[in-house]
C-alpha positions as a printed Julia matrix, in Angstrom:
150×3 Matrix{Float64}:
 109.59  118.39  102.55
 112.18  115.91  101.92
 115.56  116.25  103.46
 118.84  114.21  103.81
 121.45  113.65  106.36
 124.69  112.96  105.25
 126.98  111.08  107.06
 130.75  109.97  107.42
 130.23  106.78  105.17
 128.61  108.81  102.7
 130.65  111.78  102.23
 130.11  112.32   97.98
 128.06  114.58   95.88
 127.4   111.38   94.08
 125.9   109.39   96.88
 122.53  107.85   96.56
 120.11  109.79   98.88
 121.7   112.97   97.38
 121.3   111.94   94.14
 117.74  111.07   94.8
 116.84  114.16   96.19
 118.9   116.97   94.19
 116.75  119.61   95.34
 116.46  118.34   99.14
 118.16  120.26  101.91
 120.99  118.48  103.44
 122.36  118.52  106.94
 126.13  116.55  107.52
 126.72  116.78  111.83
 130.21  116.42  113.19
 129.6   113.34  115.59
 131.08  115.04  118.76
 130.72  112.66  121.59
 132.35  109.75  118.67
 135.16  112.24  117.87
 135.95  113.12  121.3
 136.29  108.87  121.9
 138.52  108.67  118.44
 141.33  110.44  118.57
 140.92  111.85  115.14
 144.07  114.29  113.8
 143.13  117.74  112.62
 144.24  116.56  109.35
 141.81  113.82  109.3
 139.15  116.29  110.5
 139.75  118.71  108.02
 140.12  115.93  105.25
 135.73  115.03  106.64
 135.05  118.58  106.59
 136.48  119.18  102.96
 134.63  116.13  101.77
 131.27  117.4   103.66
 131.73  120.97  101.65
 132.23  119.08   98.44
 129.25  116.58   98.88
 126.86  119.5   100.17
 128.38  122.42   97.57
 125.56  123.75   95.35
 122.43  122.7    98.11
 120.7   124.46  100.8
 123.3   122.43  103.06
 123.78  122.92  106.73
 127.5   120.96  108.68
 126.66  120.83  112.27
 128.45  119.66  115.27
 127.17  117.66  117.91
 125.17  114.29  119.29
 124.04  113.06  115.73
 120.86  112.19  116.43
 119.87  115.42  118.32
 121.02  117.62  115.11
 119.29  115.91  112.59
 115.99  115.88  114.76
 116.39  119.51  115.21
 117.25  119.97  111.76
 114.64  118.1   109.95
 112.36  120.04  112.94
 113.98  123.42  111.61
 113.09  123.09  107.97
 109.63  121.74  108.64
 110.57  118.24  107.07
 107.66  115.48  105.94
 110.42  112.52  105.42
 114.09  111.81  105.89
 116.34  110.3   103.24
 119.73  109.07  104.23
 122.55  106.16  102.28
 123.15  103.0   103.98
 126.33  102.23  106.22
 127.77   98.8   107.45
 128.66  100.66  111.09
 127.0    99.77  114.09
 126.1   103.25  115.48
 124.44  104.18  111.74
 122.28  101.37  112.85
 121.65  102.44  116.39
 120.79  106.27  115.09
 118.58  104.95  112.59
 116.46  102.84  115.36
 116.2   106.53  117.72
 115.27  108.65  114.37
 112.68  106.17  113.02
 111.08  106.73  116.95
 110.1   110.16  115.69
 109.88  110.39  111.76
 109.88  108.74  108.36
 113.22  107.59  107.42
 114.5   106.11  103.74
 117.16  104.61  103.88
 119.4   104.51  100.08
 121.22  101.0    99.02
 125.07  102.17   98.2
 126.64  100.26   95.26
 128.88   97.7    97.41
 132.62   97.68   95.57
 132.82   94.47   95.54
 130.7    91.47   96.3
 133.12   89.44   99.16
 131.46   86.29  100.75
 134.49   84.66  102.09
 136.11   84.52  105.23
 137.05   87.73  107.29
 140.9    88.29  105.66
 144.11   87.9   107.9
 145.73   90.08  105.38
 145.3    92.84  103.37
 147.68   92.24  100.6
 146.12   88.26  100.41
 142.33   90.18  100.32
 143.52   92.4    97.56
 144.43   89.71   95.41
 141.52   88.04   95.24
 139.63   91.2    94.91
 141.35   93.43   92.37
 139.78   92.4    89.45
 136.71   92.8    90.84
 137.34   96.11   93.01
 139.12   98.25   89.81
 136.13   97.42   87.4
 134.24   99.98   86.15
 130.48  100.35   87.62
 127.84  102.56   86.04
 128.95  105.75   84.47
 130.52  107.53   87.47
 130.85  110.83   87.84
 130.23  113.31   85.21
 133.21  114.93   85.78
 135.56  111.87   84.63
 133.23  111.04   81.67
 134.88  111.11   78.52
């Protein structure tokens, strides 16, 4: 059985291993020892968990809380799973929970559509960044979701 974990960079019922997978149970995990370290405010918190009911509304969903990698393990354990599907992030401890699931089953990992394509140097500033990027950053991509189509 295929299944999906959702994760903080990848919060949207449009996102690509959801969208692969419509059918696929999902399980989102509140990244305790992270949000102990990061100082999060309840209203950023809530804002995550909001975003994870959105994403997940309409599936055979689970939101969990605790060491990432343990949940989904147990999870995709759980619910009997044959592979794991998951959307692609840029930060360094998606990588290093990617390395410790692949240890113990099949993981996919789903390209996201970058926003924009930026090959320059890191910017000082984010109002010089923005600049060179707007153009680029407000054009439309695909057809979005169905819910702003005309």
């Amino acid at each position: 059985m295929n299944l999906i974990w959702l994760h903080g960079d990848s919060l949207s019922p449009h996102d690509p291993a959801l969208t692969a997978f419509p059918q696929a149970p999902a399980v989102f995990v509140f990244d305790e020892p992270f949000l102990r370290s990061a100082g999060l405010s309840f209203k950023r918190l809530m804002f995550l968990y909001e975003s994870a009911l959105e994403a997940l509304e309409g599936r055979n969903a689970e939101i969990r809380r605790g060491a990432v990698v343990d949940e989904v393990l147990a999870f995709y354990q759980e619910r009997s799973g044959t592979a794991l599907h998951v959307s692609a992030s840029v930060a360094p401890r998606f990588r290093s929970y990617c390395s410790e699931l692949r240890r113990s089953l099949p993981l996919t990992t789903h390209p996201q559509q970058p926003l924009l394509n930026w090959r320059g140097e890191a910017p000082r500033r984010f109002s010089a960044f923005w600049r060179k990027v707007e153009a680029e950053a407000l054009r439309p991509t695909g057809g979005g979701p169905p819910e702003l189509a005309d």
